[in-house]
KEZANU-663042 format. One record per residue (C-alpha): chain; residue number from 1; x, y, z. Coordinates in nm, 4 decimals. Each point is the difference from the previous one (the first is absolute). Example, Ala and Ser with C-alpha at 12.3 -4.5 7.8 and 13.67 -1.06 7.14 Angstrom:
2
[A,1,[1.2300,-0.4500,0.7800]]
[A,2,[0.1370,0.3440,-0.0660]]
***
This chain:
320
[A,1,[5.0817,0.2436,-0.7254]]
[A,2,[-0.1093,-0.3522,0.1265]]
[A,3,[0.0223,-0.1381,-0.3470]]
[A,4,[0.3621,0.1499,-0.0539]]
[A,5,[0.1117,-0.1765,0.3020]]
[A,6,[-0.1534,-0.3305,-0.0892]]
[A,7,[0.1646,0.0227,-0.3442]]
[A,8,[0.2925,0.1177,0.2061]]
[A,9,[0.0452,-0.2924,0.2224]]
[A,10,[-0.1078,-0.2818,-0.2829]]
[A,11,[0.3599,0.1539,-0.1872]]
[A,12,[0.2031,-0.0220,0.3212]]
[A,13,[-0.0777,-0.3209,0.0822]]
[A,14,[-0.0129,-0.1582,-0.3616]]
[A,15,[-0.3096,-0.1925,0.0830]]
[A,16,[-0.3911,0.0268,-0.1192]]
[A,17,[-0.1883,0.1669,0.3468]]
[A,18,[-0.3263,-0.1350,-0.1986]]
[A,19,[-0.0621,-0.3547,0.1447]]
[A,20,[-0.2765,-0.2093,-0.1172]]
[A,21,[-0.1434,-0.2056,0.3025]]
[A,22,[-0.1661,-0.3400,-0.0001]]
[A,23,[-0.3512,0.1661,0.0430]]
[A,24,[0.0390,0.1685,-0.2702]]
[A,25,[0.0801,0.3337,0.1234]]
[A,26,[0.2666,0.2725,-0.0827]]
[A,27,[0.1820,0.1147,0.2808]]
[A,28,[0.2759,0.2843,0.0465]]
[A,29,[0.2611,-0.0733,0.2015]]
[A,30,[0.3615,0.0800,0.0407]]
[A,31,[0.2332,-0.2668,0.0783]]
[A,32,[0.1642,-0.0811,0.3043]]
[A,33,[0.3723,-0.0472,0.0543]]
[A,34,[0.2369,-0.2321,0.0893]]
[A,35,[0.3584,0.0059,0.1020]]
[A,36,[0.1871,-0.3016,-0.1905]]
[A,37,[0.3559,-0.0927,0.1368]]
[A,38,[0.1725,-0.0955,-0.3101]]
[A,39,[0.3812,-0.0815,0.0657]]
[A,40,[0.1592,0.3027,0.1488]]
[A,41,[-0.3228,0.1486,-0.1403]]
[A,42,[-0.3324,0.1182,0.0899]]
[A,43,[-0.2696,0.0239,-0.2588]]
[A,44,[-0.2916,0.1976,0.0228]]
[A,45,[-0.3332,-0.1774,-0.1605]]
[A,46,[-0.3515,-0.0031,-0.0326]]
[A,47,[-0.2359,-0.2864,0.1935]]
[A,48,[-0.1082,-0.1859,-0.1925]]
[A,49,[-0.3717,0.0553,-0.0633]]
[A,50,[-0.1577,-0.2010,-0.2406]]
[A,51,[-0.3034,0.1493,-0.2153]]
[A,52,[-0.1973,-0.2300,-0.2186]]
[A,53,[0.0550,0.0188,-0.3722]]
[A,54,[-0.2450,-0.2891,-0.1591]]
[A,55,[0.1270,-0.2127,-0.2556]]
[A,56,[-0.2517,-0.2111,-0.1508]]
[A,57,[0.2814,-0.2469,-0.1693]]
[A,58,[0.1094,-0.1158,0.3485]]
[A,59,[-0.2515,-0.2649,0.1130]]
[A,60,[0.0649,-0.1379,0.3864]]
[A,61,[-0.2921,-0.2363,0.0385]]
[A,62,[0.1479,-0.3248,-0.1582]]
[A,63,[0.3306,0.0424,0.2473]]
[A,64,[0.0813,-0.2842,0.2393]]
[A,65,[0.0446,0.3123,0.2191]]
[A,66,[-0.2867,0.0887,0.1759]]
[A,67,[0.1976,0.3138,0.0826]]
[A,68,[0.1258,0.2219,-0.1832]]
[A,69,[0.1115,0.3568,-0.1848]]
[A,70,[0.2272,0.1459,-0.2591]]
[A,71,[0.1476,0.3020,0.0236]]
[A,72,[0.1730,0.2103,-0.2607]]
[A,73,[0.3413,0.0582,0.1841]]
[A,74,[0.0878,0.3578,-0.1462]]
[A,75,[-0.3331,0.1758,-0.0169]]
[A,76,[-0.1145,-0.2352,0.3431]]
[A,77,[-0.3637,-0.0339,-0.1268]]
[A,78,[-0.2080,-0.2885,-0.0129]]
[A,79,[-0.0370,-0.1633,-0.3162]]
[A,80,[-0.2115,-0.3334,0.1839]]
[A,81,[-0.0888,-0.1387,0.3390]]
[A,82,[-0.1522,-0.2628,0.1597]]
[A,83,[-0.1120,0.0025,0.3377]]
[A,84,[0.3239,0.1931,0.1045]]
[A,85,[-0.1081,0.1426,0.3159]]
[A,86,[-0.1155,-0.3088,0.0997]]
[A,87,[0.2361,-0.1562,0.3635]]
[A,88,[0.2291,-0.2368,-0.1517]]
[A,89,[0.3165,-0.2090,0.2008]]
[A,90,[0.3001,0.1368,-0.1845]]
[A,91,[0.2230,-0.2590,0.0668]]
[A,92,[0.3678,0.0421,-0.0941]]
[A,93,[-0.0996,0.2979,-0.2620]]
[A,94,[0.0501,0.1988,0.3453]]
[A,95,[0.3810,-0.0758,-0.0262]]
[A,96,[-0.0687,0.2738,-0.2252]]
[A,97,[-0.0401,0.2610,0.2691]]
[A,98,[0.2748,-0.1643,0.2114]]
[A,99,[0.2425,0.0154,-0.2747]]
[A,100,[-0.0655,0.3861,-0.0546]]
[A,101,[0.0378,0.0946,0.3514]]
[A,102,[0.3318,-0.1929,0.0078]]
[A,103,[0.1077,0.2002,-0.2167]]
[A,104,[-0.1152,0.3356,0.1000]]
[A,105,[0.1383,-0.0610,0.3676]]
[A,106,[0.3263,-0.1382,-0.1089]]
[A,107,[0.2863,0.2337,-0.0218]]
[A,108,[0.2116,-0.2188,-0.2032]]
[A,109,[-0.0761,-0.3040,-0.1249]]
[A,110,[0.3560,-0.1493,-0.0545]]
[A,111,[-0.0207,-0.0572,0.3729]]
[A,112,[-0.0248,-0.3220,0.1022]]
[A,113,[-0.2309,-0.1454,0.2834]]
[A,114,[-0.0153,-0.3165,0.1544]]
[A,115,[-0.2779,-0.2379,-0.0363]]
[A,116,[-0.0435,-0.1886,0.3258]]
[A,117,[-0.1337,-0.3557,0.0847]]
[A,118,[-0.2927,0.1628,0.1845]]
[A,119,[-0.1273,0.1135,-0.3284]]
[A,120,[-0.0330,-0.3383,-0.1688]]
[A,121,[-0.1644,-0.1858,0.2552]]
[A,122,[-0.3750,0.1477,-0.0471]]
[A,123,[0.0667,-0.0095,-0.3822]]
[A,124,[0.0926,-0.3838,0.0040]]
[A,125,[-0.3131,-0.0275,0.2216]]
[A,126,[-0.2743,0.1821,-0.2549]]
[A,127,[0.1915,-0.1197,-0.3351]]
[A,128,[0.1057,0.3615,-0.0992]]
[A,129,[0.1793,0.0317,-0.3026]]
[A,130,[0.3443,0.0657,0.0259]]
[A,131,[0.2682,0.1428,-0.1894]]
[A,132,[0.2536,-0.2215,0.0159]]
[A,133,[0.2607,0.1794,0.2946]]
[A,134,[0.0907,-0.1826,0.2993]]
[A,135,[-0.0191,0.0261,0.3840]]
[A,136,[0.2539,0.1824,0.1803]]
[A,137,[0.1536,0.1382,-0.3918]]
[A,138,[0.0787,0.3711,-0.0467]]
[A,139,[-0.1176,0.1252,-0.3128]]
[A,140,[-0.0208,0.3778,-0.1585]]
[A,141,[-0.2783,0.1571,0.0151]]
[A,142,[-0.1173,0.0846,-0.3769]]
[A,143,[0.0184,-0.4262,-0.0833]]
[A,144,[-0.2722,-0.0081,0.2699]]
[A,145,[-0.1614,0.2342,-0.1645]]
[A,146,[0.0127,-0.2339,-0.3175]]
[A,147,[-0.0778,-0.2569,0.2654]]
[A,148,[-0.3093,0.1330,0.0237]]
[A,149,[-0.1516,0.1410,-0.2901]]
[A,150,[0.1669,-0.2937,-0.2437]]
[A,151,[-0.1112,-0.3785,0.2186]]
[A,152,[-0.1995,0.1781,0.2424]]
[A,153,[0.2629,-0.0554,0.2653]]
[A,154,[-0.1631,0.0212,0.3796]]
[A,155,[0.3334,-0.0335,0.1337]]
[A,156,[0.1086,0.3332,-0.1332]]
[A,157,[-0.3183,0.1473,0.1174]]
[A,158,[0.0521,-0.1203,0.3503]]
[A,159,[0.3843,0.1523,-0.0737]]
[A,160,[-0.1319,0.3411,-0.0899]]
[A,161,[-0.2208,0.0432,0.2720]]
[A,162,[0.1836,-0.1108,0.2839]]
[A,163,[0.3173,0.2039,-0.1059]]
[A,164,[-0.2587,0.3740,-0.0680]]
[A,165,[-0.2363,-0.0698,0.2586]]
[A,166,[0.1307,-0.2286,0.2603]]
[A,167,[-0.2924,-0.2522,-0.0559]]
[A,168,[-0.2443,-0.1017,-0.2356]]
[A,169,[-0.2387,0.1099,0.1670]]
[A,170,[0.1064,0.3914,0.0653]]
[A,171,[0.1107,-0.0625,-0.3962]]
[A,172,[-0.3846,-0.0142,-0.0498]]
[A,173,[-0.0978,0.2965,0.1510]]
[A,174,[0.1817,0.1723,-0.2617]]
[A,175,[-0.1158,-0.2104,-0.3083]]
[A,176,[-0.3877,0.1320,0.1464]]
[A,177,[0.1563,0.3405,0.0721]]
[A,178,[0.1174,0.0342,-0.3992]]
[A,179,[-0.3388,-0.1998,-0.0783]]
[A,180,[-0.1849,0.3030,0.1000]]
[A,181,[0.2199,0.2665,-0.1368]]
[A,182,[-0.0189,-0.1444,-0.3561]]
[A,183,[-0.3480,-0.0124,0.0124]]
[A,184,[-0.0898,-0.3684,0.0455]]
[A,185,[-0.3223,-0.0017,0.1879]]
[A,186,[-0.1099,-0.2839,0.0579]]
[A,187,[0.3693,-0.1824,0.0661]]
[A,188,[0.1167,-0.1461,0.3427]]
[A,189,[0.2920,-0.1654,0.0351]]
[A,190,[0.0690,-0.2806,0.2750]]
[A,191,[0.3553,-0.1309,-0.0685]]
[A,192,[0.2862,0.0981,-0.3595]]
[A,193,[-0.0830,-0.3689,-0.1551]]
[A,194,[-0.2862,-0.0395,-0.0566]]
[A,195,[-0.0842,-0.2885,0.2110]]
[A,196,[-0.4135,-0.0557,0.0218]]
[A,197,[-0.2051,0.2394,0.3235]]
[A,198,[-0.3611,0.0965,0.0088]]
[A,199,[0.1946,0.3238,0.0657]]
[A,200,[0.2353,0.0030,-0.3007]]
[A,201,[-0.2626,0.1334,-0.2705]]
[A,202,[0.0283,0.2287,-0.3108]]
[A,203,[-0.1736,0.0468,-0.3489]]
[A,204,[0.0928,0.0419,-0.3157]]
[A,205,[0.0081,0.3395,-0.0476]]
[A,206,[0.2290,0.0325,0.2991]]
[A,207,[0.1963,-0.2361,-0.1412]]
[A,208,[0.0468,0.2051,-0.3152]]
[A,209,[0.0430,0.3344,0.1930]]
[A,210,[0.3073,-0.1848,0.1711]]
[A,211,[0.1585,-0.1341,-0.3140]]
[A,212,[-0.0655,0.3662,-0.1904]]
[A,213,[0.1683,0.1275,0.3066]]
[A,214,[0.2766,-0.2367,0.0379]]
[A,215,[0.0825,0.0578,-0.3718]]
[A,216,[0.1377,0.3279,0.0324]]
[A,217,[0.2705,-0.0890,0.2062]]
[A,218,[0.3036,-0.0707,-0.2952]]
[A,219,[0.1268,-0.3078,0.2845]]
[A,220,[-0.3459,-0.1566,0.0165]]
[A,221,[-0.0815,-0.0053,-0.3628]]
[A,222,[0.3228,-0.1238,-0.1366]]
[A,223,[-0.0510,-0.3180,0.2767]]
[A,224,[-0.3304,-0.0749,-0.0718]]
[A,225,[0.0612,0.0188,-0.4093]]
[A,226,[0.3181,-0.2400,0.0348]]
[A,227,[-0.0369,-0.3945,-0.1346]]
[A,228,[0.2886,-0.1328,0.1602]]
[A,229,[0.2941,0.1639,0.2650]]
[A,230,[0.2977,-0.1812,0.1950]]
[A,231,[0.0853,0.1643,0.3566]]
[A,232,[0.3256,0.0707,0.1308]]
[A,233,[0.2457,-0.2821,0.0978]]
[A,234,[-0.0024,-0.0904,0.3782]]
[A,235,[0.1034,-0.2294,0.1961]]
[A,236,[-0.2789,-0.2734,-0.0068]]
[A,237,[-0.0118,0.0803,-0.3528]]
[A,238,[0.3597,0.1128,-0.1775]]
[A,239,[-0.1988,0.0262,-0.3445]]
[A,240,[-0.2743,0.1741,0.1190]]
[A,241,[-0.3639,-0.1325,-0.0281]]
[A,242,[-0.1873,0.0032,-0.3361]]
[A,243,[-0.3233,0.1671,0.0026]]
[A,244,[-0.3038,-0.0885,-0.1805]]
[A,245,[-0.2792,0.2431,-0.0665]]
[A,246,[-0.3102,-0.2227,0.0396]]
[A,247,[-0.1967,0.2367,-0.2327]]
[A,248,[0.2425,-0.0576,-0.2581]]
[A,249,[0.0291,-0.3876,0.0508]]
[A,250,[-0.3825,-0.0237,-0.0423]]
[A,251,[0.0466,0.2073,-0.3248]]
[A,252,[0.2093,-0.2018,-0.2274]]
[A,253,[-0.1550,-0.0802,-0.3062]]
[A,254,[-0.2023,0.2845,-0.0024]]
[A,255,[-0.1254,0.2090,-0.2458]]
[A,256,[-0.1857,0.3292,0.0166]]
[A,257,[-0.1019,0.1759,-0.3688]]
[A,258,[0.1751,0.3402,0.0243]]
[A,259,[0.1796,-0.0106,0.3452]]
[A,260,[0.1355,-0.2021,0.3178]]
[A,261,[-0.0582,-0.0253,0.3753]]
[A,262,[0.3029,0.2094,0.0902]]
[A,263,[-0.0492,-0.0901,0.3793]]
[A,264,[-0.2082,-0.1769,0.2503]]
[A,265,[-0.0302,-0.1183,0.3954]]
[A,266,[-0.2418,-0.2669,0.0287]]
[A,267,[-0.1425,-0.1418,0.3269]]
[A,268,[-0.1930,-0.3267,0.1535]]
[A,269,[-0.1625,-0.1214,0.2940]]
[A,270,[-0.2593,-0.2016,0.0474]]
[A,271,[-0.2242,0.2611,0.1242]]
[A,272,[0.1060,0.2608,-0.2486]]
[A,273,[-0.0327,-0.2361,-0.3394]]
[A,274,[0.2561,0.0761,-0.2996]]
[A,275,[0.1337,0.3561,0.0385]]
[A,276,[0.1664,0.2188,-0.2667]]
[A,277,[0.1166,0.3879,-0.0625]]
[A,278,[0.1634,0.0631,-0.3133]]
[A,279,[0.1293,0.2665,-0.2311]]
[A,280,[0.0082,-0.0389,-0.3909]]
[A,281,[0.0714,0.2168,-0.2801]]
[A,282,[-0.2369,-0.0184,-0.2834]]
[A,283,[0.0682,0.1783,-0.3182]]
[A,284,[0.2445,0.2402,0.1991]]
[A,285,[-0.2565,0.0763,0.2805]]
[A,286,[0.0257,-0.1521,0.3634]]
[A,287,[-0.2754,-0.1535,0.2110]]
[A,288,[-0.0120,-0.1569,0.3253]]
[A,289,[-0.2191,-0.2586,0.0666]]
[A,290,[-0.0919,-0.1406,0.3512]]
[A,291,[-0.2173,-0.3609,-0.0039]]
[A,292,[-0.1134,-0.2125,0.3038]]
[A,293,[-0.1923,-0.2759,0.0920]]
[A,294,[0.0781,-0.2321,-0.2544]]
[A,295,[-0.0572,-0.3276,0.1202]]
[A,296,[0.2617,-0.1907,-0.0618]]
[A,297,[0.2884,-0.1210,0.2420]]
[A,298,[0.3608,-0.0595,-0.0799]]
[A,299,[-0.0597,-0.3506,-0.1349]]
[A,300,[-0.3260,0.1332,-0.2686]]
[A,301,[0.0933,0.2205,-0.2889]]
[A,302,[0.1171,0.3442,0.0252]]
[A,303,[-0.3433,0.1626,-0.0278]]
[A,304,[0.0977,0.3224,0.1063]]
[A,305,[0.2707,0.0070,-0.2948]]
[A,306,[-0.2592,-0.0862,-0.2152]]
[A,307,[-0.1956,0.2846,0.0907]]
[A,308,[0.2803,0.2234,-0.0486]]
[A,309,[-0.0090,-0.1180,-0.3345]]
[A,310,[-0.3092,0.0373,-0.0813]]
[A,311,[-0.0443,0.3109,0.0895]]
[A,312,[0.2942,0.1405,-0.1200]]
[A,313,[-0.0473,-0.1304,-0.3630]]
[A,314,[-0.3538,0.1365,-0.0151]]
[A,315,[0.2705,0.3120,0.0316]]
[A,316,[0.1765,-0.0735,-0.3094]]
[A,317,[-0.3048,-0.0884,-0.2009]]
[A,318,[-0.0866,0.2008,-0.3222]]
[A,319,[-0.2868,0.2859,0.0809]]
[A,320,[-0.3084,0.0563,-0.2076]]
***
C-alpha cells in the first residue's frame, strides 16, 4: 500500500521522489509546494530540492570561482558543486529575489510609481548601479522590472519596495519571509540591492534555489532572458530609456559548442568578488549555473563570465 502511494504521488507531481544527497545517500521524500502568482494566475509548484546527480565531465576546481554549483534546471539535480554551502556576500545577484517579489506583490504592472529624490541620495553615496531613470520621474512598473533584472537598476529596487512595503526595510522582511519558504537556508537578507553587510550573506546553493524558483514565474523569466528592452515614454524621457542587459553586454563575441547563455544577473562588490547566475541551453537541455568569488573588480576581466564558459562548454563537449 505504501509503495502504491509513493508511485502514486511521484505521477501526480511529475517529479522523481528519489533524491540523491551529497553524502551519498538515497532519500524519499515528497515535494513541497509553492503557490506562484503568475499574471492573473497562480501556479502551483514543487520547491525546489536539489539531489546530487555526479557528472564526472564537469570539473569545478580550475574556476576563478571559488564558489560554485550547476544545476540541471528541469530535473533540479546537481550535476557539480563547489563549496556551495559555503556563506558567500551575494551582492546584486539578490536583485534576483527583489525582482520576483515585485512581481508577485504587484497587481498590475502597467501602473506607474514614482521614484523619489530620497531614493537616489544613498545610491549616489555607495556607487550603486543604476538604471538609467531619474529623480522625481514616473515610470510603469514592468520597465522597472527590466530596470532591474537588465543594468541591475537600484533605483527600481528602492521603487518597488517603497511602493509594496512602505520602506526598504519592511520590503526586507518579506524578501527573508519568501527566503525561508523556498527553502534557502542559509540566506539573510539586509536591504533589495545588494549593497555589502556582515548581515547580508547567502551561498550558492541558495542562490540557485532562488533563480530555479524565480524561473517559474512566465514575467521573471522572460526579463531575465531579454538582451536589450526600451521603457515607456515619460516625461524626463519621451523615448523611453534603452536598457542594456549586462549579462548580454559581457557576452558578445561569444561562443559556446552546442548552445548559448540564454540569461544571466551578475553581481560585484568588493566584499563579494565577481558574481554570476546564469541559465544556458546545451544541446536542448537547460542548466543554471550560480558562480562567486571571482576576484576580479569591474576594471579586471570578466572572470565570472569566463567561468560560465568554461563550465558550460565542458557541457557541450563530446562524451566517451
Amino acid at each position: 500500500m505504501v509503495l502504491f502511494c509513493l508511485i502514486a504521488a511521484a505521477f501526480f507531481y511529475g517529479k522523481p521522489l528519489v533524491t540523491h544527497l551529497f553524502s551519498g545517500e538515497f532519500s524519499l521524500s515528497l515535494p513541497s509546494l509553492i503557490h506562484i502568482k503568475n499574471g492573473d494566475d497562480v501556479v502551483t509548484t514543487a520547491k525546489p530540492s536539489f539531489g546530487k546527480t555526479a557528472s564526472p565531465t564537469v570539473q569545478l576546481d580550475n574556476l576563478h570561482s571559488p564558489y560554485a554549483i550547476l544545476i540541471d534546471a528541469e530535473k533540479h539535480t546537481v550535476l557539480a558543486e563547489k563549496n556551495s554551502t559555503s556563506q558567500i556576500y551575494p551582492a546584486s545577484l539578490t536583485k534576483m529575489m527583489t525582482a520576483i517579489l515585485a512581481i508577485e506583490e504587484t497587481n498590475n504592472l502597467k501602473d506607474t510609481v514614482t521614484l523619489t529624490e530620497e531614493m537616489f541620495n544613498p545610491l549616489y553615496l555607495n556607487h550603486a548601479s543604476i538604471a538609467g531613470f531619474s529623480p522625481n520621474e514616473t515610470v510603469r512598473k514592468d520597465d522597472l522590472l527590466y530596470g532591474i533584472l537588465l543594468p541591475s537598476g537600484a533605483e527600481c529596487c528602492l521603487a518597488f519596495a517603497t511602493d509594496i512595503s512602505g520602506s526598504e526595510k519592511d520590503f526586507v522582511e518579506l524578501m527573508n519571509k519568501k527566503a525561508k519558504k523556498i527553502g534557502m537556508k542559509n540566506t539573510h537578507f539586509t536591504n533589495t540591492i545588494g549593497l555589502h553587510d556582515s548581515g547580508h550573506y547567502s551561498t550558492a546553493e541558495d542562490m540557485a534555489v532562488l533563480l530555479s524558483y524565480a524561473l517559474e514565474n512566465t514575467t521573471f523569466r522572460k526579463a531575465f532572458t531579454t538582451k536589450q528592452y526600451t521603457s515607456h515614454a515619460t516625461t524626463e524621457h519621451p523615448d523611453g530609456v534603452n536598457i542594456d542587459s549586462t549579462v548580454f553586454t559581457y557576452l558578445e563575441g561569444v561562443t559556446i559548442p552546442g548552445g548559448d547563455i540564454i540569461g544571466g544577473k551578475t553581481g560585484y562588490t568588493t566584499e563579494a568578488g565577481q558574481c554570476l547566475a546564469s541559465l544556458a541551453n546545451i544541446g536542448g537541455k537547460e542548466y543554471i549555473l550560480v558562480t562567486a568569488g571571482a576576484a576580479g573588480d569591474p576594471k579586471t576581466e570578466n572572470l565570472h563570465i569566463q567561468d560560465a564558459i568554461t563550465v558550460y562548454s565542458q557541457l557541450s563537449a563530446p562524451q566517451n
